[in-house]
N, C-alpha and C positions, 0 to 999 in steps of 0.2 A: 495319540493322534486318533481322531474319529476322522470314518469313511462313511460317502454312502453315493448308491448310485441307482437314478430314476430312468425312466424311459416314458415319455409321452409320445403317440401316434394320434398330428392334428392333420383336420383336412383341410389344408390349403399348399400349394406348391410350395418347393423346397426356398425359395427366391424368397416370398412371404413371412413363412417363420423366420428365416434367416435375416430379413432387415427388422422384422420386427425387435428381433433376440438383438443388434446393433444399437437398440433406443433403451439405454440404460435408463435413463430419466423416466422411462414409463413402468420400469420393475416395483413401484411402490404400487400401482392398479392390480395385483397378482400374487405378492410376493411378503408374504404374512411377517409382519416386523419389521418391515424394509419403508423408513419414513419419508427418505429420500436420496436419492442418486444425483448427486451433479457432475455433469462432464470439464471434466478441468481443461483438457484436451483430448486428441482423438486416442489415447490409450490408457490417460490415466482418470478414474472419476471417484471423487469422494463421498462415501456412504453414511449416513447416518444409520442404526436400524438399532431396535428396541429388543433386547434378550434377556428372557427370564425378568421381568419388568427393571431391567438398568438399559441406560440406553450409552450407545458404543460410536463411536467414531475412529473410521479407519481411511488409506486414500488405496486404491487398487491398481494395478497396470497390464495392461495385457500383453501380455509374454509371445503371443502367437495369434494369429488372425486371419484365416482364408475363407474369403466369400462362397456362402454354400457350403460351408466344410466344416469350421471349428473358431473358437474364441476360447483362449485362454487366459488366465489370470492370477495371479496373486497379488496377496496384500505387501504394501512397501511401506506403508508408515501407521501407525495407529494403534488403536487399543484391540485387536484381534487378529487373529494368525489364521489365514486359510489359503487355501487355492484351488484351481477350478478350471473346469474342461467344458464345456457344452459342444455337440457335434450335431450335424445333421446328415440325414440318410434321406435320400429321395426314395420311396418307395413305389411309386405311382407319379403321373403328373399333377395330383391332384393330394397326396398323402405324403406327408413328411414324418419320419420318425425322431425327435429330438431326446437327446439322452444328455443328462447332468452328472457328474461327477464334480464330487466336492472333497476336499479335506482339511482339514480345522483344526485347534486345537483349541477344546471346549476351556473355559477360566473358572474356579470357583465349585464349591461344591453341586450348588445347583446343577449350572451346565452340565457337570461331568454324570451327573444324577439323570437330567435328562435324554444326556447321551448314551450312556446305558442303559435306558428303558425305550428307546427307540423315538422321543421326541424329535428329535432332529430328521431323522429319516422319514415318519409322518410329515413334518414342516413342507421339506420339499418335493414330496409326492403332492402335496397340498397344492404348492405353488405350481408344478409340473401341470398339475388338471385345470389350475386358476387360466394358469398362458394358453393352454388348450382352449378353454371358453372363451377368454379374452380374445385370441387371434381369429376363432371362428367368428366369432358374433362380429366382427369388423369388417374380413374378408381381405382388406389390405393394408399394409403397416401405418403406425403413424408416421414412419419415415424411414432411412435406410443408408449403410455406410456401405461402400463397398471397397473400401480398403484394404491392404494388404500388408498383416505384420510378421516377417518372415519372424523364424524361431532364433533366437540367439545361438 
């Protein structure tokens, strides 16, 4: 099992990054490999994304969901194993800390190759700075859930 965990600090209010981080379907503008996101319904969305150049198909669900707080996730069907926590910290009115937490398990010599050389962990620090720029340079989401998925 590979781990890794980012932390980005964007300046927009905590409400901002939070719906943005809700628009799964926009995680391919950001999100290196990630070719598309479709939202099936409000907790489950199926991913396409491109690893190590094979390209993967999985469907995702989220486990746990509170506005301004956290979105979690794991995969429930598909060709890859992960799961996942993103949180947000209001630091400021104006400054949001967003922290990713992932865990996977990498397939294939490759993956595992890149996963012990730290590719994966560059990937989403990549992506962590992408949603950084992407959120700044907009100021406000493309749109926004504010739903609430208690924890099983």
């Amino acid at each position: 099992m590979s781990n890794v965990t980012e932390s980005v600090d964007v300046e927009v209010p905590i409400k901002v990054a939070y719906d943005q981080w809700t628009q799964f379907e926009s995680f391919p503008h950001f999100m290196e490999g990630v070719e598309s996101v479709t939202q099936v319904t409000d907790t489950r969305n199926h991913w396409v994304v491109e690893v190590g150049g094979a390209t993967r198909e999985f469907d995702t669900e989220i486990s746990e969901q509170h506005p301004e707080e956290r979105v979690a996730w794991a995969t429930v069907e598909g060709d890859t194993k992960h799961a996942g926590v993103v949180t947000f910290h209001k630091l400021s009115d104006t400054t949001t800390r967003v922290t990713i937490q992932m865990d996977w398990d990498p397939e294939g010599l490759l993956e595992k190759a890149g996963a012990l050389v730290g590719v994966d962990d560059r990937r989403v620090k990549g992506d962590a700075q992408r949603f950084k720029e992407f959120i700044e340079a907009r100021e406000v989401p493309t749109g926004g859930w504010e739903g609430d998925v208690p924890r099983d």
